[in-house]
RODO-2510 file (C-alpha; in nm, 4 decimals, decimal comma):
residues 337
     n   res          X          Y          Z
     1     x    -0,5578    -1,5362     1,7537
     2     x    -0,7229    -1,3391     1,9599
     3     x    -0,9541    -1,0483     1,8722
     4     x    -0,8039    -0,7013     1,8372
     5     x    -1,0070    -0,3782     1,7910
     6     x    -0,8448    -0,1994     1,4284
     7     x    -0,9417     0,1410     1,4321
     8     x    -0,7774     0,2611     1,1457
     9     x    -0,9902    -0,0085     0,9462
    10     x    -1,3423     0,0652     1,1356
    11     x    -1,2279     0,4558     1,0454
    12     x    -1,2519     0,3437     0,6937
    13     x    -1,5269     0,2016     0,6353
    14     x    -1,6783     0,5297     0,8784
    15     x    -1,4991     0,7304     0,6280
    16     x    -1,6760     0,6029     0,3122
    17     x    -2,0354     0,5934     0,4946
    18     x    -1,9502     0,9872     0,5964
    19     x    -1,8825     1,0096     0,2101
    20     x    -2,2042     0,8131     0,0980
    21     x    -2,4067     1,0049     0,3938
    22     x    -2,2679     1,3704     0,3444
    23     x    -2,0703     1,3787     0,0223
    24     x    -2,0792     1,7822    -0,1219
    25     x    -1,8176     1,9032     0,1716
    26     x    -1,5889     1,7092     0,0600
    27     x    -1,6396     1,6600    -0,2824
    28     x    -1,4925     1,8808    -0,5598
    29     x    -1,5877     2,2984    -0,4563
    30     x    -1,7270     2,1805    -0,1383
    31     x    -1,6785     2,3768     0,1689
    32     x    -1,3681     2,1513     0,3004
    33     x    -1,1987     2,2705    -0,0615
    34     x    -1,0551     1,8852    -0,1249
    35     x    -0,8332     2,0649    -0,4376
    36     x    -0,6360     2,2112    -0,1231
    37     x    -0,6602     1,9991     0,1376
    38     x    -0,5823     1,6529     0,0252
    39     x    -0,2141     1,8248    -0,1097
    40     x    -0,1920     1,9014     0,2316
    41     x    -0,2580     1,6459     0,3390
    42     x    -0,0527     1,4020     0,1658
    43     x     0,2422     1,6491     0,2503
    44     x     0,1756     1,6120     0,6242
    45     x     0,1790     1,2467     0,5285
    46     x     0,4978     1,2319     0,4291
    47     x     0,6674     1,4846     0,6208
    48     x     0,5985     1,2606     0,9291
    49     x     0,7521     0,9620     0,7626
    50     x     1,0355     1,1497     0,7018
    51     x     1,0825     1,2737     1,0487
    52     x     1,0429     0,9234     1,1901
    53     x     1,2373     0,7064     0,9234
    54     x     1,5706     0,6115     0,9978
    55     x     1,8109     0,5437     0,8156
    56     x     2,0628     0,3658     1,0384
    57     x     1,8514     0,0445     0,9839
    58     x     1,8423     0,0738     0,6404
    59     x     2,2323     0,0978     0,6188
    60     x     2,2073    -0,2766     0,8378
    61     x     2,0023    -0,4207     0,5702
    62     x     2,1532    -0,2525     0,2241
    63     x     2,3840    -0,5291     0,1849
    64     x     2,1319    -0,8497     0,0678
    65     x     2,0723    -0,7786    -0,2903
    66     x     1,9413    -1,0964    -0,3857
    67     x     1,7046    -1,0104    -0,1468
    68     x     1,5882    -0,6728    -0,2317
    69     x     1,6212    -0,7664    -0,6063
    70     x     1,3131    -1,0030    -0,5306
    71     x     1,1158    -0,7849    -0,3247
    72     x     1,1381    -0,4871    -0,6033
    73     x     1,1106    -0,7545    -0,8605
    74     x     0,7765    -0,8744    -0,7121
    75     x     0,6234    -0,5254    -0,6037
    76     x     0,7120    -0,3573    -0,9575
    77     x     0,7542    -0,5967    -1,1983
    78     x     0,5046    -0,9790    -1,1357
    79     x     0,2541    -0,7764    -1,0084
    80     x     0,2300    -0,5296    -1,2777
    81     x     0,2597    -0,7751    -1,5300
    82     x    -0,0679    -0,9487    -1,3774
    83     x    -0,2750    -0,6295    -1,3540
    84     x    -0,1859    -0,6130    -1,7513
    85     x    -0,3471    -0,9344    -1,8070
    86     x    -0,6081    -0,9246    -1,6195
    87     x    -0,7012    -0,5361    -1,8512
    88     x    -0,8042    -0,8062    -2,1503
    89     x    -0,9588    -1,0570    -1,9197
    90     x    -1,1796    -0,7823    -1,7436
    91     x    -1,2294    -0,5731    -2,0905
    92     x    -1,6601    -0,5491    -2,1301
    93     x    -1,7748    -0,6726    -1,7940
    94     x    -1,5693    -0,4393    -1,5419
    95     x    -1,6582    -0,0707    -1,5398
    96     x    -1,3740     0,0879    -1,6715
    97     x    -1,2552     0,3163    -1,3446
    98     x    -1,2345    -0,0091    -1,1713
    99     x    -1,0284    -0,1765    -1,4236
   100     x    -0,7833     0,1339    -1,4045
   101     x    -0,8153     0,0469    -1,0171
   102     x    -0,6802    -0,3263    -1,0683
   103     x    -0,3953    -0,1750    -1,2197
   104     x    -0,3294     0,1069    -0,9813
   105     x    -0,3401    -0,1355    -0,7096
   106     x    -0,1013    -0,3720    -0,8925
   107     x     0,1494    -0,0446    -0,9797
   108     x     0,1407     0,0391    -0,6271
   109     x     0,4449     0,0275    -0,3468
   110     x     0,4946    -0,2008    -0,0810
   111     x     0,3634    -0,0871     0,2958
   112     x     0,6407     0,0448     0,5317
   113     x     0,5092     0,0227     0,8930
   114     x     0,2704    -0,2892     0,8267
   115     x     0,5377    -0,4899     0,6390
   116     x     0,8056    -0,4376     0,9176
   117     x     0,6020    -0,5265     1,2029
   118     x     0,4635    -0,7639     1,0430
   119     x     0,8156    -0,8949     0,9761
   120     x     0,8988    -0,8542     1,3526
   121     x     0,6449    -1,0454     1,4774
   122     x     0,7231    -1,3169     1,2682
   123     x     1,0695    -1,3528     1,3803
   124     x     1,1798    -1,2160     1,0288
   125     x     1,4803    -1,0277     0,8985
   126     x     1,3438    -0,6547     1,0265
   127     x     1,6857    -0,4459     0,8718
   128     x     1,6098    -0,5667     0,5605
   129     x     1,2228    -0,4806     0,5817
   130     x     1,3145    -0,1492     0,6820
   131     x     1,5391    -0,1181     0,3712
   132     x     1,3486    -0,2500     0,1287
   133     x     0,9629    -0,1512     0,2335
   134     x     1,1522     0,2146     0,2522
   135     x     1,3110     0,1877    -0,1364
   136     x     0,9787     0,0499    -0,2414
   137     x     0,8263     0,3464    -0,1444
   138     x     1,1000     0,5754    -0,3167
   139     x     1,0874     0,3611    -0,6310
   140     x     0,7097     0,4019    -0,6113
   141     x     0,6786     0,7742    -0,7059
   142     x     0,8333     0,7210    -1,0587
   143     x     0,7812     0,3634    -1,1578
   144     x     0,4119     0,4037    -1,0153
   145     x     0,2921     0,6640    -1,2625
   146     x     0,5405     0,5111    -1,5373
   147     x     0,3414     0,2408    -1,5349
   148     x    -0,0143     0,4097    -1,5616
   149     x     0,1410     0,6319    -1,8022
   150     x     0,2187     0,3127    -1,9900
   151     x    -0,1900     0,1280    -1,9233
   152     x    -0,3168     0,5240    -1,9760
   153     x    -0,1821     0,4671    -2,3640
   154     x    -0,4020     0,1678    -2,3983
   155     x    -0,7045     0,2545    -2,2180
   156     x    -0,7143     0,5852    -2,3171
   157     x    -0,7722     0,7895    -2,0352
   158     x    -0,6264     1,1220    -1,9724
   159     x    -0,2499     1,1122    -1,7559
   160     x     0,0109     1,4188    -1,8674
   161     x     0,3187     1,1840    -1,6827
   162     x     0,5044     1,5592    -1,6784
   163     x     0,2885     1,6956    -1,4723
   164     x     0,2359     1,3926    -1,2075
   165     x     0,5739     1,3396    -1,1435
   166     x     0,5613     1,7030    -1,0591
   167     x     0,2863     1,7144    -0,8754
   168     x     0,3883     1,4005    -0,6276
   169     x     0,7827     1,5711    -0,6241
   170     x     0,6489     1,9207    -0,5129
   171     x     0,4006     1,7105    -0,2395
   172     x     0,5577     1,3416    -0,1526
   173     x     0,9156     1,3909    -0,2234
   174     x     1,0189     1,7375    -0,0954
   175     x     0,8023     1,7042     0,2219
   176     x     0,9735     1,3687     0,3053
   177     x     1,3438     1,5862     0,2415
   178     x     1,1790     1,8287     0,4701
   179     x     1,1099     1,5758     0,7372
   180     x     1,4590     1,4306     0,7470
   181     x     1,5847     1,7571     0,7834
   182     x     1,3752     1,8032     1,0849
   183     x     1,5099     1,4917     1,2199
   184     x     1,7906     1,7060     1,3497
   185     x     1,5318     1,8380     1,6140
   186     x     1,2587     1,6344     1,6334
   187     x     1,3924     1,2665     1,5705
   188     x     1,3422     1,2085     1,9888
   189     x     1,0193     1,3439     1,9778
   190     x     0,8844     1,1289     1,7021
   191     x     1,0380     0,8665     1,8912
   192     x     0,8911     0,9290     2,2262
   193     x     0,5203     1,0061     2,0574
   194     x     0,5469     0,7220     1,8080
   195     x     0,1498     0,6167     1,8674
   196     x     0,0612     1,0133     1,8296
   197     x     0,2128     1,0702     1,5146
   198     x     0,0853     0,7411     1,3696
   199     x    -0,2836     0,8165     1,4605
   200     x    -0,2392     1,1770     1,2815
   201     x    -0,0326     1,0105     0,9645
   202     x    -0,3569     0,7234     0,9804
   203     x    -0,6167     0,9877     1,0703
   204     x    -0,5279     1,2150     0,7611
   205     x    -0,5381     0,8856     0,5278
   206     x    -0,8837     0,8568     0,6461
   207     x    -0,9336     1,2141     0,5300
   208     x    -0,7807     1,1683     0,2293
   209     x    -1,0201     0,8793     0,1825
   210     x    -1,3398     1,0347     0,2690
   211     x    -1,2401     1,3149     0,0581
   212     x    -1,1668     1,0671    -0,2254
   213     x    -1,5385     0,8712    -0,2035
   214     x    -1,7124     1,1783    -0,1924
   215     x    -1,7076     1,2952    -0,5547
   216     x    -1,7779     0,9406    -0,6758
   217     x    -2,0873     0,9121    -0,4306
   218     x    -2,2055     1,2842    -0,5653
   219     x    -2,1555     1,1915    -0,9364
   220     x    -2,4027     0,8376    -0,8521
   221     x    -2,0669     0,6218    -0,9668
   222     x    -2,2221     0,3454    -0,6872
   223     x    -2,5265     0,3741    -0,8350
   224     x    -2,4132     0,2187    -1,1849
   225     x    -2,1426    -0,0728    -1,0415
   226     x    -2,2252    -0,0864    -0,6441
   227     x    -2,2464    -0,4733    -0,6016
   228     x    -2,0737    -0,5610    -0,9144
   229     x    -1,7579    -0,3858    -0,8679
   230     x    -1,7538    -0,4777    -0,4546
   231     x    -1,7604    -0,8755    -0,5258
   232     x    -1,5348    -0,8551    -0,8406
   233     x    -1,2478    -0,6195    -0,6136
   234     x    -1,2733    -0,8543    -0,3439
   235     x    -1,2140    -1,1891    -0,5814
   236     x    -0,9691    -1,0556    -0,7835
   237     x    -0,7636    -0,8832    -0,5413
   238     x    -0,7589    -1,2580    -0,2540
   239     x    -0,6441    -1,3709    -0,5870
   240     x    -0,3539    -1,1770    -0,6718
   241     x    -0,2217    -1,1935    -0,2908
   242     x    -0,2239    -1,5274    -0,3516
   243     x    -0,0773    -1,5840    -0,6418
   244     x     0,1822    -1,3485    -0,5067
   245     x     0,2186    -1,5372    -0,2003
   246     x     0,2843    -1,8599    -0,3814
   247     x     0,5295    -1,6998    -0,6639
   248     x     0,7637    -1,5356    -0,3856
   249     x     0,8036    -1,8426    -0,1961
   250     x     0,8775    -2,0756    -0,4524
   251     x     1,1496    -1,7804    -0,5405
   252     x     1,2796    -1,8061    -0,2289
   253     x     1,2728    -2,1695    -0,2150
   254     x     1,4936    -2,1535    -0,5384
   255     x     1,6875    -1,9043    -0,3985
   256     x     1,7618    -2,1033    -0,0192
   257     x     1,6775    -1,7794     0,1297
   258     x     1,7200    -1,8123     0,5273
   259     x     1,3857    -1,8371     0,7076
   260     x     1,4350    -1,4726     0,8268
   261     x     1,5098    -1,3305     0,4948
   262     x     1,2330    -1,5449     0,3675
   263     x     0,9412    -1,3922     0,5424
   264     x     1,0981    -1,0351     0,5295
   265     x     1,0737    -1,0875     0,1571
   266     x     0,7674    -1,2560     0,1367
   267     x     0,5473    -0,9791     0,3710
   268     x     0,7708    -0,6828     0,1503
   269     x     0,7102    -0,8699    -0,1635
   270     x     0,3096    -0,9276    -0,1283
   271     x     0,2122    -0,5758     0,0336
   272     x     0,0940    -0,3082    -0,1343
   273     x     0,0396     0,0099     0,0413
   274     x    -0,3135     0,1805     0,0867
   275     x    -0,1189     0,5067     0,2777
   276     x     0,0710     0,6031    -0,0514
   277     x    -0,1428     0,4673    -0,2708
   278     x    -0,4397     0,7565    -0,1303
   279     x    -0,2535     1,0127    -0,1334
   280     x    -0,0855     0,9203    -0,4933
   281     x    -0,4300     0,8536    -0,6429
   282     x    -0,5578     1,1668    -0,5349
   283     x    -0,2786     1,3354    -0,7535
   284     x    -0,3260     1,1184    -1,0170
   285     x    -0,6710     1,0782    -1,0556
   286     x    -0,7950     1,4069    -0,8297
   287     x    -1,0520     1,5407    -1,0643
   288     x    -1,1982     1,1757    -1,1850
   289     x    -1,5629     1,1805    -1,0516
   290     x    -1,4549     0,7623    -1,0846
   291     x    -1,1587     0,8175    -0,8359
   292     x    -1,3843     0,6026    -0,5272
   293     x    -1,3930     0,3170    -0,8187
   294     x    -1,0478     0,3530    -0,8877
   295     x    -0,9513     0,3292    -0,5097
   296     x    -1,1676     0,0623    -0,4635
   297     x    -0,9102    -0,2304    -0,5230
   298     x    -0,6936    -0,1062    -0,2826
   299     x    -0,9074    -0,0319    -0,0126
   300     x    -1,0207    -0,4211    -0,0113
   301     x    -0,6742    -0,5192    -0,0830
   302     x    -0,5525    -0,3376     0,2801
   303     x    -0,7390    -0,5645     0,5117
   304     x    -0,7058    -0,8532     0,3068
   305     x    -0,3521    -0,8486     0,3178
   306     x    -0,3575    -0,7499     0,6617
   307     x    -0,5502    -1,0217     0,8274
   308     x    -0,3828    -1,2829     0,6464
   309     x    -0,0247    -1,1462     0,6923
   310     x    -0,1447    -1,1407     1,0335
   311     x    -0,2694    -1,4909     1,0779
   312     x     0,0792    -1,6403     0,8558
   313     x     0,2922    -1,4414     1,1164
   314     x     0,1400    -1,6200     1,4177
   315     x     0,1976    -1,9451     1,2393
   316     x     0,5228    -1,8896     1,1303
   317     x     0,6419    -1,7304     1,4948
   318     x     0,5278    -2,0521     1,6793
   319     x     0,7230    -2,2558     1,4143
   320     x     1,0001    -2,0587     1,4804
   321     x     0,9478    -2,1152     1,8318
   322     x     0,8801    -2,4984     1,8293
   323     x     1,2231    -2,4789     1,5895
   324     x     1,4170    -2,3350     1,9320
   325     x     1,2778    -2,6189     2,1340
   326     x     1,3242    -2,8985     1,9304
   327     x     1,6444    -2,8145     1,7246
   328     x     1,4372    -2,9235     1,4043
   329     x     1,4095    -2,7492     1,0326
   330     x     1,1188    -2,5393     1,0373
   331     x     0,8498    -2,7278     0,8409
   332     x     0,5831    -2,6846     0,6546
   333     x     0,4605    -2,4521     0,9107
   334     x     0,6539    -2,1850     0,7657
   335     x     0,5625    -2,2053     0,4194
   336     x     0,3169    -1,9509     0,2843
   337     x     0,0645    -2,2036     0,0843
***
């Protein structure tokens, strides 16, 4: 594969060195005021996927249940289940923002724009992506905070559930209403200025992520678990995509899921999605000095997933293509592990 510049990742990892370098604007009474403009921006956020989502390609792929029962299945229920285990495992050697973070990243939704395309270029069942990547994300405003609510009883750390689901109604949900009711007038806009509004719905992530860094870099969280909580992040979340990875295939296997609807569920059913999970922390968690911590599992997660899901769409596309030309079962190519 050759080379491609990402600049939404380099932004990133500009985005936390802004936050290390100059952290009181955006950090909590700084001169940006974060308490106001993060809300805004995760309302822009969402407003813009609601103005380009439609939902004629949903209605195409409603009909596969076994199929979105698995994706759901793997996004809200096996991968929750492993970020409870692995609270007991990490329990004295993990700081404890970070082991909140393993969770939150585990709780989390499945991408929408990476897990279709993704799905495209693999030669994958797209109408189902679009359906189920876009329910994930629906799903993920209640069952994501049920589920802290539910870790937040254990670990006891402050989360009033009332007043979250609220919160991300008044600034995820009614935004995204607002944006399919602008679809009326600007659905052909979106659609002619597709890269434009993805760079500002990427560009305000990065906000949102500069904003979140810079209260842990001013309150010296790095300081206490900088190398520590980097290496641990990065091993434990390659191994929970792959465990992931492995458990949805051999699903799928049992299940004789098509090679379209296989990778369609396997890219939904292993993604978890740094653009809501941002904006959703920052309601969550907006006034934790540990929030950087706490986002830290995700924002390794992202590329992870990406670069992999990248490389096993390649493969699977050129067995897909060698299948055309030779009239043979796709192999072993296809297979995630």
């Amino acid at each position: 594969m050759k080379f491609k510049f990402d600049w939404f990742l380099t932004g990133m990892f500009v985005a936390i060195a802004l936050a290390w370098l100059f952290p009181t604007p955006g950090a909590e009474g700084g001169w940006l005021h974060p308490e106001l403009l993060t809300k805004a921006g995760v309302a822009l956020i969402f407003f813009l996927h609601g103005v380009s989502l439609s939902f004629a390609a949903m209605k195409q792929g409603a009909m596969n249940w076994k199929l979105h029962l698995v994706v759901q299945g793997s996004v809200f229920v096996i991968f929750p289940l492993l970020g409870l285990l692995l609270l007991p495992l990490t329990h004295g050697w993990l700081p404890e923002d970070l082991r909140i973070g393993l969770f939150y990243l585990c709780a989390l939704p499945s991408t929408v724009s990476s897990s279709v395309a993704l799905t495209a270029a693999a030669g994958g069942n797209v109408p189902a992506a679009v359906f189920n990547a876009t329910l994930s994300s629906i799903l993920g405003i209640v069952l994501t905070p049920l589920w802290m609510k539910l870790v937040s009883e254990g670990e006891a750390i402050a989360f009033p559930l009332q007043d979250v689901v609220l919160s991300l109604v008044v600034w995820l949900v009614l935004p995204l209403i607002a944006g399919q009711v602008a679809r009326r007038w600007l659905a052909g806009w979106a659609a002619k200025n597709k890269k434009w509004v993805g760079v500002v719905d990427r560009s305000t992530v990065l906000l949102l992520v500069y904003t979140s860094f810079c209260d842990s870099m001013k309150f010296g969280v790095w300081t206490k678990h900088g190398l520590i909580a980097v290496v641990a992040s990065f091993v434990l979340a390659i191994m929970l995509f792959y465990i992931l990875l492995f458990a949805v295939g051999k699903i799928c296997d049992w299940l004789q899921f098509s090679r379209e609807d296989r990778i369609a569920t396997i890219f939904c059913g292993s993604k978890k999605s740094m653009a809501t999970g941002v904006p959703m922390a920052q309601l969550m968690f907006g006034g934790d000095p540990g929030l950087g911590l706490i986002l830290l599992p995700i924002m390794i997660y992202h590329p992870l997933q990406l670069m992999i899901c990248g490389a096993l769409a390649n493969r699977w596309k050129r067995a897909a293509e060698k299948e055309d030309q030779e009239g043979d079962p796709v192999g072993e190519d296809a297979r995630p592990l």
